[in-house]
Each structure stands twice: as C-alpha cells, then as structure tokens.
LUMTORVO-60938 format. One record per atom (N, C-alpha, C): x, y, z; residue in one letter. Coordinates in pm, whole numbers, plus 50000, padded with zeros to 5 digits. Atoms other than C-alpha are relative to their C-alpha. Layout:
<nodes>
XYZA ...
</nodes>
This chain:
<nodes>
498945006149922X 109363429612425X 499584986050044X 500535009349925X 109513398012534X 499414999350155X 500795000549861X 107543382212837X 501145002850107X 498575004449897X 110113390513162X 499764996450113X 500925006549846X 109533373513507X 499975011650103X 499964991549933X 110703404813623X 499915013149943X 499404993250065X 110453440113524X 500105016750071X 500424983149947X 110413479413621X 500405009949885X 499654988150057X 111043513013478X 500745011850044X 499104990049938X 113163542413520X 499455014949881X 500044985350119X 112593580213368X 501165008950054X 499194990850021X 115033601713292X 500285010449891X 499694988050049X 115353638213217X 501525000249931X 498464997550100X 117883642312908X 500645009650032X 499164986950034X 120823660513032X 500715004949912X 499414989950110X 122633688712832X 501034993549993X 498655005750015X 125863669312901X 499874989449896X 499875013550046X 124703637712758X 499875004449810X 500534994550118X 123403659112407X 501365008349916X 499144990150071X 125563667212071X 499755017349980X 500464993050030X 125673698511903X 498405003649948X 501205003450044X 122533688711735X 498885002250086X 500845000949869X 120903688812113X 499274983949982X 500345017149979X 120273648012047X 501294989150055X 499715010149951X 121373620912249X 501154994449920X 498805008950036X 124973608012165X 499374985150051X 500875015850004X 124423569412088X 500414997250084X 499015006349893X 126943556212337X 498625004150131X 500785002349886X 124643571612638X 498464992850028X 501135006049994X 121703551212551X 500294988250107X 499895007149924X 123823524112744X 500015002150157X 499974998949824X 124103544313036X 498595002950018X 501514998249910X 120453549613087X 499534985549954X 500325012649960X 120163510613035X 500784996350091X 499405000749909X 122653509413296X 499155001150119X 500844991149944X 120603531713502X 498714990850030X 500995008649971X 117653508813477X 499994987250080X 499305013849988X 119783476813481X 500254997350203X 499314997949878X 120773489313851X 498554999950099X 501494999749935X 116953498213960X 499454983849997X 500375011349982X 116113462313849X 500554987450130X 499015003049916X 118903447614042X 499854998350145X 499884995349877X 118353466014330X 498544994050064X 501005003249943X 114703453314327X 499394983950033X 500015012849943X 115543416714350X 500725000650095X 498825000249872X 117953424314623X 501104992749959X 498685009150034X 121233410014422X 500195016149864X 499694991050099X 122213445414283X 501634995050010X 498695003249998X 126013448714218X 501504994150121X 500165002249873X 126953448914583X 500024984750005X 500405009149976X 125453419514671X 500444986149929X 499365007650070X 126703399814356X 501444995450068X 498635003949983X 130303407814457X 499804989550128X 499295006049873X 129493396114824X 499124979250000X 499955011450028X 127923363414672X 501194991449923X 498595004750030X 131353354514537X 499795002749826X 499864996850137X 130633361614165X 499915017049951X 499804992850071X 131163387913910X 498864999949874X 500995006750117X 128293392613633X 500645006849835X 499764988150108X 130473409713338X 498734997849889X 500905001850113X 128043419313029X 501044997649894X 499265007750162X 129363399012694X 499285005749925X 500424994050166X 126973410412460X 498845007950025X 500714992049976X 124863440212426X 499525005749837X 500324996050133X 122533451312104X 499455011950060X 500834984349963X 120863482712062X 499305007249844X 500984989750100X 118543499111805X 499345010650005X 500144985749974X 117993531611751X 498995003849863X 500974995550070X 114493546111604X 499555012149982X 500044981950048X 114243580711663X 501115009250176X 499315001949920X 116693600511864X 499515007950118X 500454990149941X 116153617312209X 500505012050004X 499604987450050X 116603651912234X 499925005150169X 499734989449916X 118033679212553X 498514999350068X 501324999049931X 115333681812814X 498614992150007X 501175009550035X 113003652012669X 500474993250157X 500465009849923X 111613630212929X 499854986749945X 500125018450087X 111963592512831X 500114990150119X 499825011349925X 111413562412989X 500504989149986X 499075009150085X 113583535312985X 499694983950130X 501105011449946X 111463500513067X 501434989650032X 499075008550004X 113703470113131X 499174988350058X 500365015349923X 112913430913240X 501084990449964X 499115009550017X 114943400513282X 499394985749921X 500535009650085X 113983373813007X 500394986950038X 498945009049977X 116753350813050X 500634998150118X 499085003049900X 118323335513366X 500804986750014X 499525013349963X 119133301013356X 501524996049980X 498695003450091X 122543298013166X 500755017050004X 498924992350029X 123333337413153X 498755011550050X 500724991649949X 121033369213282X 500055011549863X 500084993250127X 119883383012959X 498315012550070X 501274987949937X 117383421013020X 500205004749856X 500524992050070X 115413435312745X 499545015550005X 500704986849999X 115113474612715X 499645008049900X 501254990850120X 112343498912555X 500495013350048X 499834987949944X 113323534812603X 498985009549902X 500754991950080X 110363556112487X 499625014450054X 500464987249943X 109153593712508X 498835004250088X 500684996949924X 107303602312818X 498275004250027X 501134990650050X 104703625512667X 499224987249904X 500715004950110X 103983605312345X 499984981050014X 500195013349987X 104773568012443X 500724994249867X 499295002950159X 106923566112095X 501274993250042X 498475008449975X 109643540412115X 501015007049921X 498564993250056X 113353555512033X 500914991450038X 499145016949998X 115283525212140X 499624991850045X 500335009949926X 115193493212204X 501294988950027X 499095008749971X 117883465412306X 500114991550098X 499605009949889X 119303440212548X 501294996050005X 498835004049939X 122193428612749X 499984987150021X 499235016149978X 124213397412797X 500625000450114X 498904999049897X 125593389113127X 500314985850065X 499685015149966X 127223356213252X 500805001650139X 499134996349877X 128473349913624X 501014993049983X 498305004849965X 132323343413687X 500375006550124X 499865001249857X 132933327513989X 501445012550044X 498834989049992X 135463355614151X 501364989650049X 498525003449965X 137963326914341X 500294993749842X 499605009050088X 138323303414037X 500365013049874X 500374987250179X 137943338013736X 499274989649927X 500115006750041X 136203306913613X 497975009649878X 501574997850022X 132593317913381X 499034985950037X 501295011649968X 129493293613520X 499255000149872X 501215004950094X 127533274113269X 498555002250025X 501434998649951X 124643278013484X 499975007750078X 500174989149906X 123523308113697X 500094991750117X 499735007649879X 124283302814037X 498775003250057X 501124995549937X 122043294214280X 499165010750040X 500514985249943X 121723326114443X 499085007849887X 501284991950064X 120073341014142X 498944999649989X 500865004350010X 117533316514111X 499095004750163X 500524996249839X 116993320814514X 499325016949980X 500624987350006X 116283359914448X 498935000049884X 501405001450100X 113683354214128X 499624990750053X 501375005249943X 111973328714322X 498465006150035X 501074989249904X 110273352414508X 499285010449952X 500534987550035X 109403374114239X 498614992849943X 501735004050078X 105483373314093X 500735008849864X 500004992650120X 105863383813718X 499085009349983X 
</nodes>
C-alpha cells in the first residue's frame, strides 16, 4: 500500500448474513467493511461524518476500485487496514483486507472522495481547510 499520513485498522468477524450459498463473502460487502474502517479512520481525526456535515461540507465518494484475491468465508476473522494517501485536491484511502490467522491478503482497494460545499452544492478544487487543520496534528 501506499505510504498514508494516517492510518488504522478494523477486524471483523464474517457474518452469516453477509455470506452466499457458497458460505463466501458476496462482493458488494467488501465495501461495507471498507466503510466500516473508513468511519474508524474518520472518527480518529475527529472530522468523522458528523463533523463534516457541521463543517458545512459534504464528502460524497466518486470513485471506488476494488480487487478481489481470494474470497472470505462465514466466521473468518479478517482485517481490514485502511490510510489516507491523498488529501490535497480530494481525500483518497487505500484498503488491505487480509485473514486474521494467516495475514493473506483477499482484497485490496481505495476510495475517492471530494468535498461539496453544502450552501453553494458547489464540489471544491481543493480540500477545505478544515481537513488540513485535522491531519495537521496527526504523526504518520
């Protein structure tokens, strides 16, 4: 993964809901346990979703990849890493989601997210201050 100024981790026990017949991981919920992470990171610069709205912007995600290497399976333990690479122009986070036990990567991807100011609906070319103000403070 790339270098991120910021990063943490999250584990999560595969529920039965999230699992096909097969007992593996439907693809679609790989985003919600980068969600899941996305929210722990968030929360640990102090500008989780919350906080966004009550800085006057909106961060929608534009573009999101995802690769898939082996799949998880009902009851696996996986960890799902995340950091923020990108801030200047758009708040781009890299995530590793690997198996607990063995340390074997099973996905990997990243998100796109750009702030739009909430009075104007306008998207910012440049992150707003406030973001920069909360990664100041972080040590990589």
């Amino acid at each position: 993964m790339t270098e991120a100024i910021v990063a943490c981790e999250v584990e999560v026990d595969v529920p039965f809901f999230d699992v096909d017949l097969m007992e593996i991981v439907w693809h679609g919920h790989y985003l919600k346990y980068f969600e899941i992470a996305r929210c722990v990171l968030l929360d640990k610069i102090d500008y989780g979703y919350m906080k966004m709205r009550e800085s006057g912007y909106t961060w929608p995600i534009i573009d999101i990849r995802i690769r898939y290497a082996k799949p998880a399976r009902f009851g696996q333990k996986i960890i799902v890493h995340v950091g923020i690479v990108e801030w200047e122009n758009r708040l781009k986070m890299n995530y590793q989601i690997v198996d607990k036990l063995t340390g074997n990567r099973l996905v990997r991807g990243h998100t796109c997210q750009v702030a739009v100011d909430m009075a104007t609906e306008e998207m910012c070319y440049d992150s707003p201050t406030i973001l920069w103000k909360k990664l100041r403070h972080i040590k990589p």
